[in-house]
N, C-alpha and C positions, 0 to 999 in steps of 0.2 A: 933358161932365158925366156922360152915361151910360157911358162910358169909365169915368172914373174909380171912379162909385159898382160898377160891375162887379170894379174892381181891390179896390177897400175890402170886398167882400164875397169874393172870392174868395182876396183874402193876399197877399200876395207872393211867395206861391209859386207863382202861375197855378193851384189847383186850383180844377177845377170848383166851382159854389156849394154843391152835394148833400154830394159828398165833405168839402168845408170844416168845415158844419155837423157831420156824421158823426163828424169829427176832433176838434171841440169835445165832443158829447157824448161821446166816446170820453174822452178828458182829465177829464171831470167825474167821469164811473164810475170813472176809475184812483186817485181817492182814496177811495174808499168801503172797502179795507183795511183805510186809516187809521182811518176813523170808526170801524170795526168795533172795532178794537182800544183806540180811546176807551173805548167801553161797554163791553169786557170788562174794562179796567183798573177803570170805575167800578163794577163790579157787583163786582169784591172788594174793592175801598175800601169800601165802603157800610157792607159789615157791622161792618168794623172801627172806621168814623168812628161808629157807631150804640153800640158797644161804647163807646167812649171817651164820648159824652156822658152815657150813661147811670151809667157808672164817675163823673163829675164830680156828675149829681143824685145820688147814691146819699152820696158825698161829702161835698155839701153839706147834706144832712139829719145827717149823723154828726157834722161840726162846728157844726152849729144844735146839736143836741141833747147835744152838750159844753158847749157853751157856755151852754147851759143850765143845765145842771148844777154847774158851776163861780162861776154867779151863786148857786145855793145853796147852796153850801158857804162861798162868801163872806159872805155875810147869816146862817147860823148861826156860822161862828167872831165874825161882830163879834157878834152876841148873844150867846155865851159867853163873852167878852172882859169884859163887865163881871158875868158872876154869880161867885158862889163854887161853886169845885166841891167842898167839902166837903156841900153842899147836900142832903140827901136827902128823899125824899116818895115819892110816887103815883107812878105810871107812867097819868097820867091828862091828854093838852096841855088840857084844860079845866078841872082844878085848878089853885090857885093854891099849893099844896103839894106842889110836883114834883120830882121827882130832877132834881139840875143833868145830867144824861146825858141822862135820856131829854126834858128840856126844850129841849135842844138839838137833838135830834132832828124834835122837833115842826115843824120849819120847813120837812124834807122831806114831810108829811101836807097833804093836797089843805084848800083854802082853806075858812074857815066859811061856809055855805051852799050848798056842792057835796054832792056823793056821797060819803059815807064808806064803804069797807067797814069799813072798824075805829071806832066811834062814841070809842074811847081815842087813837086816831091820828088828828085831825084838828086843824082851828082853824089851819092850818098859811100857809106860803108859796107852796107848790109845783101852780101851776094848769099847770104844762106838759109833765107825766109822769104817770103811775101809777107808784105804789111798788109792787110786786112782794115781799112778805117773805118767798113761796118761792125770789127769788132774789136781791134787791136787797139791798143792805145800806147801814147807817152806821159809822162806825169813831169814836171821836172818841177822841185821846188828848190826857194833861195833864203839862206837867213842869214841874218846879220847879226854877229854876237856881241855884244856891249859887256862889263864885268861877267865876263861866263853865263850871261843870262842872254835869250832868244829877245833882239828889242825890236826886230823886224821878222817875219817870215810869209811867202805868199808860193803858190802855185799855180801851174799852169797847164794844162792838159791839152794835149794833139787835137781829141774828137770835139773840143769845146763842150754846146748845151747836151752833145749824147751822151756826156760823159761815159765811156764804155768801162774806162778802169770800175768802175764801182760794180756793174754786173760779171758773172761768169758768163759762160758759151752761152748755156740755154736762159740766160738772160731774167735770172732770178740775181735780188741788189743781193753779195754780198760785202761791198767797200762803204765807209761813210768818210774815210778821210783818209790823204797818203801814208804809206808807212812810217817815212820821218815826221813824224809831230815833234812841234817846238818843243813838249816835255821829254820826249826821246833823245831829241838833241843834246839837251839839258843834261840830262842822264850819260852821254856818252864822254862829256867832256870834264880833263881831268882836270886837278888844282893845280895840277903845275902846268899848265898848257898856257899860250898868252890870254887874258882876260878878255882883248877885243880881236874878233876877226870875221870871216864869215865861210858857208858851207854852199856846196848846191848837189842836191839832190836828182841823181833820175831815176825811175822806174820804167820797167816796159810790161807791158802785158798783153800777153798777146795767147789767141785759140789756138791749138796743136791738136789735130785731128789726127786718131791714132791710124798708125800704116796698115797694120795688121786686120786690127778691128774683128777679134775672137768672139764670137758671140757670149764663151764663157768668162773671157775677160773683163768686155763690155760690162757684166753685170756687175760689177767690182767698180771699176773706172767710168767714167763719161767717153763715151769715145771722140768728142771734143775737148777738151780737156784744158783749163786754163793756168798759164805758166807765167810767171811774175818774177822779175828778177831786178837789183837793183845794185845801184852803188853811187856812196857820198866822198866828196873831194873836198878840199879846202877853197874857198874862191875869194879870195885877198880885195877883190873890188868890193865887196859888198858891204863893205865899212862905210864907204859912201851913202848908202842909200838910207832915207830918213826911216825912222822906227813906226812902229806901227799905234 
């Protein structure tokens, strides 16, 4: 028995017990290279995999806050769907004698019983932005369709002469006209669709200044960043209105 356990401890190679062990730790040290070169691989991954999640929250805040925005443009075209946009009045969402433009507007202005900085801009929909009218804008166009062709179409913008839609953040032009142009229109409408009716168009546009604001992201991104979203409805008054 003491035979044996002497052989199970020394190997099969007859080394002494000392040396045996010696040759085990020696084998265990011969991978620590290895490990080494684990941790240097994970110490440049890191930064990179740290980049990449931060790029994905940065991400997902820009499409929350699209998505946002595109829920308002939605709920002001169907409110503009059924007014007349020959409609004029106040530039006032608390009268009930409003311009059909800027009462469409009203639905981007922070909700009644919030903070208004504009006490004419409020009563609104929009509890999940600040309007910005040094940079933000509305657009909302109108066209009257005659035989499937545009025989009216006009627009209207929130900022008026600063027109801001047509700049980004840092206020280089890059818009010259709204997204729906008459030929777009024109284009979208089928042959089986009724010959005469009309549309009305909103846009929003508005600066979204990132939360995070990585420096290495920044260099990729604008860390003001400009967001556009929009949506067209059918607007059945607008048959009324004479052609252009």
């Amino acid at each position: 028995m003491g035979k044996y356990f002497s052989f199970f401890m020394a190997g099969k190679t007859g080394l002494p017990k000392r040396k045996y062990f010696w040759n085990i730790l020696r084998r265990l040290n011969s991978n620590s290279p290895i490990k080494a070169q684990a941790f240097l691989e994970l110490a440049i991954i890191l930064p990179i995999l740290f980049i990449l999640v931060i790029g994905v929250v940065e991400v997902s805040f820009i499409m929350g806050r699209y998505l946002d925005m595109l829920q308002l443009t939605r709920e002001a075209a169907r409110f503009a769907s059924g007014r007349d946009p020959l409609q004029v009045g106040t530039y006032n969402c608390s009268d009930p004698n409003i311009d059909f433009y800027y009462h469409t507007t009203c639905i981007f202005s922070p909700p009644a019983g919030t903070t208004c900085l504009d006490s004419n801009f409020c009563n609104g929909m929009n509890p999940y932005m600040n309007f910005d009218p040094a940079k933000d804008d509305v657009v909302i166009s109108v066209y009257k369709i005659t035989s499937h062709l545009v025989a009216y179409n006009h627009y209207w913008e929130y900022s008026d002469t600063a027109e801001n839609w047509k700049e980004d953040c840092q206020g280089n032009h890059t818009n010259t006209s709204p997204h729906f142009t008459a030929s777009l229109v024109e284009s979208m409408l089928e042959s089986s669709a009724p010959p005469d009716g009309g549309f009305v168009a909103v846009e929003y546009y508005s600066c979204y200044n990132l939360p995070l604001s990585i420096p290495i992201f920044t260099n990729f991104v604008p860390e003001s960043l400009r967001l556009h979203a929009y949506t067209i409805m059918p607007l059945p008054k607008a048959k009324f209105l004479p052609d252009n």
